[in-house]
C-alpha positions as CSV (number, residue, x, y, z in Angstrom):
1,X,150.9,21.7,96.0
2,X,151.9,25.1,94.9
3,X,149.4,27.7,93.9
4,X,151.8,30.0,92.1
5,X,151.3,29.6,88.3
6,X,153.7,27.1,87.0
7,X,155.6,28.4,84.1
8,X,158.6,27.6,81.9
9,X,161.5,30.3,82.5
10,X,162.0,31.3,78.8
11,X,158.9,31.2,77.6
12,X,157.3,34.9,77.1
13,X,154.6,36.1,79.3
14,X,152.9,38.1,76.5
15,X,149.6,40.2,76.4
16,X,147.6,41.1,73.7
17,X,143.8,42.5,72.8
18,X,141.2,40.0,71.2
19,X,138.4,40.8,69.0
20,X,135.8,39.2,66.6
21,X,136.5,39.3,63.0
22,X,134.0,39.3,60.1
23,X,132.6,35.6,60.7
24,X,132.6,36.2,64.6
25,X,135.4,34.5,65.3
26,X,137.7,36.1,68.3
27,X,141.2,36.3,67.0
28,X,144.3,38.7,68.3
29,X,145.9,41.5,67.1
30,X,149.4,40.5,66.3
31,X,151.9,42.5,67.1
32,X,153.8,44.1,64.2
33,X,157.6,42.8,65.7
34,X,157.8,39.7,68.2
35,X,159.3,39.9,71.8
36,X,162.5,38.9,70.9
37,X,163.4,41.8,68.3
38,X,165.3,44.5,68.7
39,X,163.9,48.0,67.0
40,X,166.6,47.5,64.0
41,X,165.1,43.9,62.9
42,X,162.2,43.0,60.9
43,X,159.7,40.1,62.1
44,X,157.6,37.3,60.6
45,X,155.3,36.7,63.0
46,X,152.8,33.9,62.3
47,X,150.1,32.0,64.3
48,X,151.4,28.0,65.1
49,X,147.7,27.1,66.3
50,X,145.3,28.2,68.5
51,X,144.8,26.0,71.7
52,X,141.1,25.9,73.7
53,X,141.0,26.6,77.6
54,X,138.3,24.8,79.8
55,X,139.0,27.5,82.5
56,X,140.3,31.5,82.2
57,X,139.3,32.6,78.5
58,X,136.3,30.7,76.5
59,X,137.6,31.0,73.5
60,X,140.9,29.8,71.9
61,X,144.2,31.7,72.4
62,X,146.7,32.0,69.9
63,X,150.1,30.6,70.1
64,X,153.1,32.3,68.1
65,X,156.0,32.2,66.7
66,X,158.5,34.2,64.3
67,X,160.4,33.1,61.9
68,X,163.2,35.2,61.8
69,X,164.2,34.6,65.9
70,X,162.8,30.9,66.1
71,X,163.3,30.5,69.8
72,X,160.2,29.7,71.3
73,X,156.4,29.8,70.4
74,X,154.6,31.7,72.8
75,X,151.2,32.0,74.0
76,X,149.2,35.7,73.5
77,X,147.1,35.9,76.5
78,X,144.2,38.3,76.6
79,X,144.0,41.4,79.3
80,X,144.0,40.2,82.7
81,X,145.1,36.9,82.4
82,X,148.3,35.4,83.1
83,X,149.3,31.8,82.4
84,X,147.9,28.8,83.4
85,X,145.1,31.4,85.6
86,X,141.6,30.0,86.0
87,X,140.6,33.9,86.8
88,X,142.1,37.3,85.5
89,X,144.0,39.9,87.9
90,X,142.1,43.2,86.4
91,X,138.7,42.9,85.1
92,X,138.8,44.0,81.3
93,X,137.4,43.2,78.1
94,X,139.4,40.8,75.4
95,X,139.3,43.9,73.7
96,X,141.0,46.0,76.6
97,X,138.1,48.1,78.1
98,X,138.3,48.2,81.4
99,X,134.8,47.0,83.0
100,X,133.5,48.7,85.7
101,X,130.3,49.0,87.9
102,X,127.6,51.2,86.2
103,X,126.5,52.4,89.6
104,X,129.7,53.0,91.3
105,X,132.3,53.2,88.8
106,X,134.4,51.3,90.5
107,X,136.2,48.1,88.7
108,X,134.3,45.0,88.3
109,X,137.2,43.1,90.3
110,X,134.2,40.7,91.5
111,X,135.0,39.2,88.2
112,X,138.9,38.7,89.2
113,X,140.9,36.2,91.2
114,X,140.2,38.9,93.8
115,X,136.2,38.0,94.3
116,X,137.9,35.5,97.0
117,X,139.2,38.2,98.9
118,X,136.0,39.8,99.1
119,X,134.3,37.1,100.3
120,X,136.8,36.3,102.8
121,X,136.6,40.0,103.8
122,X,132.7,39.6,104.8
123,X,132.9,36.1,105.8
124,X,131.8,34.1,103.6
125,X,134.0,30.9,103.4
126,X,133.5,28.8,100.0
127,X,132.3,25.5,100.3
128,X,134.5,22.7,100.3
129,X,132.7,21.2,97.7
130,X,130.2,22.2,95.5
131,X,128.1,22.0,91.9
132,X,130.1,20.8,88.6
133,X,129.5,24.1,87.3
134,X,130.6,26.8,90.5
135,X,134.5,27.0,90.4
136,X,134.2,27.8,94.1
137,X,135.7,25.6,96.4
138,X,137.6,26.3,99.7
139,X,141.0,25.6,98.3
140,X,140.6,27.5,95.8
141,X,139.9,30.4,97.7
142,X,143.1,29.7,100.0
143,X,145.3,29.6,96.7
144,X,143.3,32.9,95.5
145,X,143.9,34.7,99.1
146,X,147.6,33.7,98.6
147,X,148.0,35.2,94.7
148,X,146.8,38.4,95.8
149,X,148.3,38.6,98.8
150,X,151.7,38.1,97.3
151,X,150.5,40.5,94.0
152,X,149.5,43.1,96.4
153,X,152.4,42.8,98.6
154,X,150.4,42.3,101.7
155,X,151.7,38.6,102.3
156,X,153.7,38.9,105.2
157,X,156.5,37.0,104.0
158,X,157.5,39.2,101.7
159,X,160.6,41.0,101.8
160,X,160.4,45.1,102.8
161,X,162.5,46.0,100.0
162,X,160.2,44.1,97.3
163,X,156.8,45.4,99.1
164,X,158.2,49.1,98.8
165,X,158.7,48.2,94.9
166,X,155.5,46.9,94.8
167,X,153.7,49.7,96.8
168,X,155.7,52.2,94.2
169,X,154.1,49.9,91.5
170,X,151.0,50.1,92.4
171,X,150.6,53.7,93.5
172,X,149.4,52.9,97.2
173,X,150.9,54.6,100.7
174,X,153.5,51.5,101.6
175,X,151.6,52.1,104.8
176,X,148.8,50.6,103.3
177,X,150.9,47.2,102.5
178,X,152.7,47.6,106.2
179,X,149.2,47.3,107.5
180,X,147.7,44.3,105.4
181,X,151.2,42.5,106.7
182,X,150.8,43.0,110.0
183,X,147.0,41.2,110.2
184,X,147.9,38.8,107.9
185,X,148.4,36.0,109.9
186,X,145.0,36.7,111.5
187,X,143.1,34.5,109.8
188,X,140.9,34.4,106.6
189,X,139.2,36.5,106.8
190,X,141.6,39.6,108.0
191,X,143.8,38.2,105.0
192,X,141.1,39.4,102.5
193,X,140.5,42.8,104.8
194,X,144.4,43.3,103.8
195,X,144.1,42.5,100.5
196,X,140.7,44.9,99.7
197,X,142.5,47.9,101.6
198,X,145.3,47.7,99.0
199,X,143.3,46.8,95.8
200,X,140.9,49.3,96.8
201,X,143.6,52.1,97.1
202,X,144.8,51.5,93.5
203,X,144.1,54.4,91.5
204,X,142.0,53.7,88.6
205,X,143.8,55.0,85.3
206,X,144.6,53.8,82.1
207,X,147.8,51.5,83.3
208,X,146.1,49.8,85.8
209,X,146.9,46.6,83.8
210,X,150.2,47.4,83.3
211,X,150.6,48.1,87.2
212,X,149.3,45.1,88.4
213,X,151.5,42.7,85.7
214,X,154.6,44.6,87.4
215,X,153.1,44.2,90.7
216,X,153.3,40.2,90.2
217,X,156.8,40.0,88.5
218,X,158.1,42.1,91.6
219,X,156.9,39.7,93.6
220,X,158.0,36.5,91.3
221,X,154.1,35.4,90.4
222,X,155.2,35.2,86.5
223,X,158.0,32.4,87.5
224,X,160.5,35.2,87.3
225,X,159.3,36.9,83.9
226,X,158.4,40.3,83.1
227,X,155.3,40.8,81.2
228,X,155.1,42.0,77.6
229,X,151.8,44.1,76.7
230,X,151.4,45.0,73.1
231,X,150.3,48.6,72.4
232,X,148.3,48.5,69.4
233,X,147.7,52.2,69.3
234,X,151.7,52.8,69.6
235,X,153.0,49.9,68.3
236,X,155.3,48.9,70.7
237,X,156.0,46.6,73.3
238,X,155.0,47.8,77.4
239,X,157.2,45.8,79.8
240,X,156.0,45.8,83.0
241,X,159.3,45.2,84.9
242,X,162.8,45.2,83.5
243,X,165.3,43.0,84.1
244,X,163.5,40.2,86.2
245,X,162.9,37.0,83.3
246,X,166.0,36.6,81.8
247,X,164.9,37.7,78.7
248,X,166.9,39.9,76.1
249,X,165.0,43.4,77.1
250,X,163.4,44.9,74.8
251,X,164.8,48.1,73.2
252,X,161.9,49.6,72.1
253,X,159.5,48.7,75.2
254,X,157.9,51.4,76.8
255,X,159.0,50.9,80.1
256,X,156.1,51.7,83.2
257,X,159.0,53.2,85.4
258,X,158.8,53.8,89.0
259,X,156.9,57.6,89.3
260,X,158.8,58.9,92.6
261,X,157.6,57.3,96.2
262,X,154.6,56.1,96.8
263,X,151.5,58.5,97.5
264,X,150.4,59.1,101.2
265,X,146.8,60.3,100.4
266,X,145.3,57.3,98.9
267,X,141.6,57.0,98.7
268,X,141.3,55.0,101.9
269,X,139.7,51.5,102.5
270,X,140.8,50.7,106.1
271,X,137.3,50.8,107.4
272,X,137.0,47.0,105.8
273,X,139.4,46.2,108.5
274,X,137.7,47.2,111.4
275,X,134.6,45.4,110.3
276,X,135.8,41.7,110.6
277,X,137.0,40.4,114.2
278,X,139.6,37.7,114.5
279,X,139.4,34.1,113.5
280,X,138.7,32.4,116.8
């Protein structure tokens, strides 16, 4: 069984902020124009229903459509997460914040599908079974290890060219990825090594989220989609990647372009990798 997300092709990956209203109710902020519109048309966008999730987000997402392009409803998933994901890829708030250690200021990513890696990188292997209520298992960790290792471009059967995109992306040395690659195969353990050196090399700015959607269409997590963020503040559409779902782009999408090669001087995490020997 796969553990890439399974998705329909031309259904939109879209993200959007959730707060509470007056009675305390979390509910989205609608974009003004759906996916599908160019900047000349006008929308009707209107909520179909609003589904529950037993995993991911605990509390009920919207799911949209438009009445004036009535190709497909869509679902308007919250910062972070991506369909049919159990655990976000970037730690933020439904209303966008990004949520970081107090003490450190560093991300919270122990609250991501990336707290597998971190266990794996100080050896601590889930269980293969466990209580009703802890999500982790051994598998899941496995299928985890492989997300971010394809995210982050570290999995070693990715292709060069896509791991250069991807190190552009991301704003990390493609050194960095090269290195995660090359010890991937290692074991469990040295897979999560690779995957911390990379996510821990990500500068932390205000398109981090952005960054890591685009990091997971280049390597073909979204079932071949690029990922639609609505900017509230702007109001406009940020897609992640162009031309990679199939979709009609997006004319007035702010587009989080490549910035020039990737930087050499990254804030370095190689130490995690000389802390962890070999899987015997």
């Amino acid at each position: 069984m796969s553990c890439r997300p399974q998705t329909q092709t031309h259904i939109p990956f879209v993200t959007t902020t959730y707060t509470a209203n007056d009675e305390g109710v979390i509910r989205p902020e609608l974009p003004s124009y759906c996916v599908f519109a160019t900047e000349a048309q006008t929308c009707s966008i209107f909520v179909d229903h609003y589904r529950f999730r037993k995993t991911g987000p605990q509390f009920c997402l919207a799911v949209v459509g438009c009445t004036k392009h009535p190709y497909r409803r869509y679902t308007l998933y919250p910062p972070g997460y991506f369909p049919h994901s159990r655990a976000p890829v970037a730690p933020y708030s439904p209303a966008g914040e990004l949520l970081k250690n107090p003490a450190t200021g560093q991300p919270l990513w122990e609250s991501t599908l990336f707290a597998a890696a971190e266990d794996a990188a100080a050896g601590k292997r889930w269980p293969e079974e466990g209580l009703w209520d802890d999500p982790r298992r051994r598998r899941t960790q496995g299928c985890r290890l492989q997300l971010a290792g394809e995210l982050l471009g570290v999995d070693v059967q990715l292709d060069d060219g896509v791991r250069e995109r991807i190190a552009t992306r991301l704003a990390v040395a493609m050194m960095k990825l090269l290195s995660g690659a090359k010890i991937w195969a290692s074991g469990w353990k040295m897979r999560g090594a690779a995957i911390l050196a990379v996510l821990l090399s990500i500068p932390i700015q205000a398109s981090l989220l952005d960054r890591m959607l685009a990091a997971g269409a280049l390597s073909g997590l979204w079932a071949r989609r690029a990922p639609y963020r609505w900017d509230a503040n702007r109001k406009t559409w940020v897609a992640g990647v162009l031309s990679v779902s199939g979709l009609p782009e997006h004319p007035g999408a702010a587009d989080l372009r490549d910035r020039g090669p990737p930087p050499t001087s990254s804030p370095d995490a190689a130490a995690a990798l000389a802390v962890l020997p070999l899987d015997s």
